[in-house]
C-alpha positions in Angstrom: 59.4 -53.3 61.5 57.1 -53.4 64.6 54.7 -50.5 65.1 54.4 -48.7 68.8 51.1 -49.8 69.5 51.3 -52.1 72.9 50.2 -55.1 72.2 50.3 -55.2 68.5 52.9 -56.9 66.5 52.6 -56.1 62.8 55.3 -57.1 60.3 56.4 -54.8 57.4 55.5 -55.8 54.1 57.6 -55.5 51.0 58.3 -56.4 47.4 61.0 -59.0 49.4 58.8 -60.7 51.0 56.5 -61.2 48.0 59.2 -62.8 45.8 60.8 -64.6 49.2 58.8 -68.0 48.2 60.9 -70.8 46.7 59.3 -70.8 43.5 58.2 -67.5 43.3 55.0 -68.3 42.3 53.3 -68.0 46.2 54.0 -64.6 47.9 54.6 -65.0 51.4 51.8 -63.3 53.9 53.0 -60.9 56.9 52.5 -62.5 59.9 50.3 -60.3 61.9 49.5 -60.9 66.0 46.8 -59.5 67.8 47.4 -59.6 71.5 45.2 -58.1 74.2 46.5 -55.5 76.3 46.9 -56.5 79.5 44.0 -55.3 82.0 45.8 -56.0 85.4 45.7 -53.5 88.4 49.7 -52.1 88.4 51.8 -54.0 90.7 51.5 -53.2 94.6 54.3 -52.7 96.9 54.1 -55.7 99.3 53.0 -55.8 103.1 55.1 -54.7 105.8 55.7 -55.7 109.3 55.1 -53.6 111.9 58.4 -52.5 113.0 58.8 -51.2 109.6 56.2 -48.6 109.6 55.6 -45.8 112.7 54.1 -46.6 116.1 51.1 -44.4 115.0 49.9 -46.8 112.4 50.3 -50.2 114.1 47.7 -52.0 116.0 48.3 -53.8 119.5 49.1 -57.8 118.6 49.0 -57.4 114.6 52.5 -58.2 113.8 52.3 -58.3 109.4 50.3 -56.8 106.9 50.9 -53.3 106.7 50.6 -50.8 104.0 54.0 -49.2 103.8 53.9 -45.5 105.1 54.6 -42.3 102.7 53.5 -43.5 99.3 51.3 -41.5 96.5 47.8 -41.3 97.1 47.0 -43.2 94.2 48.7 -46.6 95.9 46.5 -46.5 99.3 43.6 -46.0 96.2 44.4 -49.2 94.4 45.2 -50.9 97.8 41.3 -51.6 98.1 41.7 -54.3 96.0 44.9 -55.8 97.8 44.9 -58.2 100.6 46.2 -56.1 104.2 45.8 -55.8 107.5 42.7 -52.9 106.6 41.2 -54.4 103.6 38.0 -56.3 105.5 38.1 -53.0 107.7 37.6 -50.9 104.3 35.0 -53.1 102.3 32.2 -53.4 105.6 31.6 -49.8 105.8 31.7 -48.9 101.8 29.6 -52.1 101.4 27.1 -50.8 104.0 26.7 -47.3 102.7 25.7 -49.0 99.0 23.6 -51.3 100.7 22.0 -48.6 102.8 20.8 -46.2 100.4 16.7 -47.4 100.2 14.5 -45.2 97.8 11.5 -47.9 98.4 10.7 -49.1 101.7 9.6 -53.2 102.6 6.1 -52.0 101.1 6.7 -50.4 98.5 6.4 -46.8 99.6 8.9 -44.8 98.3 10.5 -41.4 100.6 8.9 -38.4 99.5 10.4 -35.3 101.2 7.8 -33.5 103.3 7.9 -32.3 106.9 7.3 -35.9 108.3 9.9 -37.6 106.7 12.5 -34.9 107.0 14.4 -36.3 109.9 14.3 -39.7 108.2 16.5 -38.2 105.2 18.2 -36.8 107.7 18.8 -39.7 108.9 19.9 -41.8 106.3 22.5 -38.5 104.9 24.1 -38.7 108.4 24.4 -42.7 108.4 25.8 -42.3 104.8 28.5 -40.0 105.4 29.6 -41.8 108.8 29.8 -45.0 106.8 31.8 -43.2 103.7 34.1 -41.6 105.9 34.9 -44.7 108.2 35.4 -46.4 105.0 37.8 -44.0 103.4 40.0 -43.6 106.5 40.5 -46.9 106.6 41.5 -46.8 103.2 43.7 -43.5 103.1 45.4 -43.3 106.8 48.7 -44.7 106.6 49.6 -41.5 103.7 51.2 -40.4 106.4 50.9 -39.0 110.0 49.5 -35.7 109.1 46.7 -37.8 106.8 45.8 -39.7 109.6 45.0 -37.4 112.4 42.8 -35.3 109.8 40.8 -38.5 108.9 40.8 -39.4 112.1 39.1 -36.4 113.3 36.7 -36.4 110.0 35.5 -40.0 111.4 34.6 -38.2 114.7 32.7 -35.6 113.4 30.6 -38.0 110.9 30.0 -40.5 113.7 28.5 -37.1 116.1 26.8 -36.2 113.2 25.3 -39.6 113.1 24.9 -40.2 116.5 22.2 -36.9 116.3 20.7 -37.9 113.4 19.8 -41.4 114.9 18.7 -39.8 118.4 16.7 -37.4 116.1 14.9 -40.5 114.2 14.4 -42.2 116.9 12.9 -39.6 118.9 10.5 -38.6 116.2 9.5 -42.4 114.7 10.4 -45.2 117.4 9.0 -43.3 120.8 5.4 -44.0 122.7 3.1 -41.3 123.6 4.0 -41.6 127.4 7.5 -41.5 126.8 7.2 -38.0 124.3 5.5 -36.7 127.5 8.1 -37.4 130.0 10.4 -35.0 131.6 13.4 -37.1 129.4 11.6 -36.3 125.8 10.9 -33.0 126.7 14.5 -32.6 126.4 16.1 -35.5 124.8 16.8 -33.4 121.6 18.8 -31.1 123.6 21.0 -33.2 125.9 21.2 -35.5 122.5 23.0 -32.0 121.2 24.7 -31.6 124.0 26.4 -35.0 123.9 26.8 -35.9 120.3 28.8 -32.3 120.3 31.0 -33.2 123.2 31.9 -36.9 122.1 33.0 -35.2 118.9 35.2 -32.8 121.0 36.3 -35.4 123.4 37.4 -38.1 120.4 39.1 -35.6 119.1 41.3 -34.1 122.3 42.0 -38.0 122.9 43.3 -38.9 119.5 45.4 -35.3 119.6 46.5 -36.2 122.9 46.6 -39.2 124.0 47.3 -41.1 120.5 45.7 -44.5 121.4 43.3 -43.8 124.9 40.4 -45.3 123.8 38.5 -45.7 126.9 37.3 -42.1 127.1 36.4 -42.0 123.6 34.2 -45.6 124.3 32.7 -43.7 127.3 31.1 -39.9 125.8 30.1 -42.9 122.6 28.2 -45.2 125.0 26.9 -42.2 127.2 25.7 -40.5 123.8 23.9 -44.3 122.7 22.7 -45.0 126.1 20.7 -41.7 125.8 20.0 -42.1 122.0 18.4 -45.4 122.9 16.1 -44.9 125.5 13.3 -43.9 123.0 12.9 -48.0 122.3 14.1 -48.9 125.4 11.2 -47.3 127.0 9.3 -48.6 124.6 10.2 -52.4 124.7 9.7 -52.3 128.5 6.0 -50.7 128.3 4.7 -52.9 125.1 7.6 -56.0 124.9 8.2 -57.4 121.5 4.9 -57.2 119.8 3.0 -54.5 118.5 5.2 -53.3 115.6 7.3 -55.4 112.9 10.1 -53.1 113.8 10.9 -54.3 117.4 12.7 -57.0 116.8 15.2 -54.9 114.6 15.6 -52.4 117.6 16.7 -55.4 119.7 19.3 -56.6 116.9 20.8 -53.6 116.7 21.0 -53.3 120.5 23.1 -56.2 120.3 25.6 -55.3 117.4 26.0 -52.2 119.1 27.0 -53.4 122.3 29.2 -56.6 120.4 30.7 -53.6 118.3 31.4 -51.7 121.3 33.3 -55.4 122.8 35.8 -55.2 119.9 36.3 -52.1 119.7 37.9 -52.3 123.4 39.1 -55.4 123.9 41.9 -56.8 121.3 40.2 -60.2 120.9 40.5 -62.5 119.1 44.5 -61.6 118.0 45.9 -61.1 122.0 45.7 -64.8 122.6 47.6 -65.6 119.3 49.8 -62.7 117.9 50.4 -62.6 114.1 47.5 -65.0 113.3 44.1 -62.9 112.8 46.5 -60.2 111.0 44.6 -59.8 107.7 41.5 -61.4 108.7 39.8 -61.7 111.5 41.4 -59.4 114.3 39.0 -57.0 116.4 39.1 -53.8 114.5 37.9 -55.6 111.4 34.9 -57.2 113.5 34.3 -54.0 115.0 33.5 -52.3 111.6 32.1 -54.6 110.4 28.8 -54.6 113.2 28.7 -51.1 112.9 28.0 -51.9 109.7 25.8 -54.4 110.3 24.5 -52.1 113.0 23.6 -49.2 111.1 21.9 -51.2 108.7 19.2 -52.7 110.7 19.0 -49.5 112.5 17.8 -47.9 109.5 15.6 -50.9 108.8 13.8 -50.6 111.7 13.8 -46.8 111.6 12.1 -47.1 108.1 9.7 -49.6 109.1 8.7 -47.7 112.2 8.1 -44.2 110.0 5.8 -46.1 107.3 3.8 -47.5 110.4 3.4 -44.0 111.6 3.9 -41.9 108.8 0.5 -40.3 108.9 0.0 -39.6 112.6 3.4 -37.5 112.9 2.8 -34.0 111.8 -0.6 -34.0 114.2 0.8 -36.0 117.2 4.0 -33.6 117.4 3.1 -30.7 115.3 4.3 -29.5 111.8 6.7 -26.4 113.8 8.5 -29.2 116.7 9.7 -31.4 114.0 10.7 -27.7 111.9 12.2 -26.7 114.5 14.1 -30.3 115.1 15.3 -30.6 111.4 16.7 -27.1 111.8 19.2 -28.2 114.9 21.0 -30.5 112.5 22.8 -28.3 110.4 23.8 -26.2 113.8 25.4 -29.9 115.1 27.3 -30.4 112.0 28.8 -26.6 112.2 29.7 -27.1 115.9 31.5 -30.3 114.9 33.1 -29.2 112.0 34.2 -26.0 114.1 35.8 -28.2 117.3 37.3 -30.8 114.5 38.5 -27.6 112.7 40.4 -26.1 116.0 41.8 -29.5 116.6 43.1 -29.9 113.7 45.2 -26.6 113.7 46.6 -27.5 116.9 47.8 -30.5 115.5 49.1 -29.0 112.6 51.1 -26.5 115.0 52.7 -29.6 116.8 54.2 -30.9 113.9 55.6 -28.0 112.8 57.3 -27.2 116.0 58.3 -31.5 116.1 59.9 -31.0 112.5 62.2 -27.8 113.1 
């Protein structure tokens, strides 16, 4: 008799097999066998190609490697450890977000939250939840349509959300005197508002749309960074690259950004050999991944430049400017959450009217 347990394989023991021995003078033993139950991830449906899923989900030039449309939740969960077409795409931006959260900085300094370093935690919430969210609708899209469009709009709002939270930092911690002076930084905060709010809105009415228009949605992003930017920009022109460890980061991450921003327009590498850079290598995957590369040295150098002037801030802008800038965060996130919100009804509408 074998008992239930998985994995276990006992035989019964009885007066028979005591007095089973040839000579009846040696009982013979059960045989008992102690396997180990197995530990493996369940099996994974296989890839697809992309005729076999919806137009919606396929990429321009990636022919293989899709996740099949329509399945439980729990598959496109366990697919994060299964080779696809979105796997890389996945990893960069989880990876990032672990990577990312600092409680010491190069010195040794840890964060404490006070008025100066408010917009710093700011900061690093905003660039954490654009990461998780990238990462996760990489991970959870192909559900289905309806799935897709709401992470899709989730992704918009977190990178607005972000996009204000980096012009915020870099406002506050990366800007010269002369520049904080100016006519543009008396009212970078605002236009910086203004145009993380309506990138949000116009990504958004562009994916609802237009499906797969991604030129506007590059433009009211590259506006919003050009602006976001000119803090350091100003700043490397006026002083060059010396006169704070962090200046060499801010270049970096000028250049990821605008490589990022490449791939994210142009289909390169996989246009000039279709069905090759499927799993690995084709530009969405390089995309993510220097945005993630991006955002990390963007906080580096953010970090580094509020330890250099950590002591100066409240007394160069005043303890009720940077209050007063803390407090415009939350009043982005609503506005985003309320235009992604709207947007998202709409959509819902549409499909209900597409399945009668």
């Amino acid at each position: 008799m074998t008992s239930g347990w998985h994995g276990v394989k006992l035989t019964h023991f009885s007066f028979l097999n005591y007095f089973s021995s040839s000579d009846g003078s040696c009982p013979i033993m059960p045989w008992v066998s102690f396997a180990a139950p197995s530990l493996a991830l369940p099996s994974l449906p296989a890839t697809v190609r992309d005729v076999d899923v919806p137009p919606l989900f396929r990429e321009p030039f990636i022919l293989s490697g899709y996740r099949p449309v329509g399945l439980s939740r729990r598959f496109y969960v366990l697919s994060l450890f299964q080779m696809h077409n979105q796997t890389l795409s996945t990893w960069s931006p989880l990876l990032a977000g672990v990577l990312g959260v600092r409680l010491q900085g190069p010195e040794g300094q840890g964060v404490s939250v006070d008025v100066s370093s408010t917009p710093l935690v700011l900061y690093l919430l905003s660039a954490l939840t654009y990461l998780s969210c990238s990462g996760a609708a990489q991970l959870l899209q192909s559900e289905s349509e309806d799935t897709h469009y709401l992470l899709s709009f989730l992704v918009y709002v977190s990178m607005a959300i972000y996009q204000y939270g980096a012009a915020l930092a870099l406002c506050l911690y990366s800007s010269d005197a002369a520049w904080a002076q100016s006519m543009l930084g008396q009212v970078f905060l605002p236009l910086a508002f203004i145009l993380a709010w309506s990138c949000c809105a116009t990504c958004c009415f562009t994916k609802l749309h237009f499906r797969r228009l991604y030129l506007p949605q590059a433009i009211s992003v590259g506006v919003a960074y050009l602006l976001d930017i000119n803090p350091v920009v100003h700043r490397l022109s006026n002083c060059g690259l010396t006169g704070s460890p962090a200046v060499p980061l801010h270049v970096l991450q000028v250049v990821l950004f605008l490589l990022a921003s490449f791939f994210s327009l142009f289909p390169v590498p996989e246009c000039f050999c279709p069905g090759r850079f499927d799993v690995i290598g084709h530009s969405c995957q390089l995309s993510l991944l220097l945005r993630s590369l991006w955002t990390l040295v963007q906080q580096e150098a953010l970090f580094s430049d509020f330890l250099w002037r950590r002591q100066a801030l409240v007394r160069r802008f005043g303890e009720e400017r940077l209050l007063v800038a803390c407090t415009s965060f939350p009043c982005l996130v609503m506005c985003c959450v309320m235009t992604a919100f709207s947007m998202r009804r709409r959509n819902h509408t549409w499909m209900m009217k597409e399945q009668r």
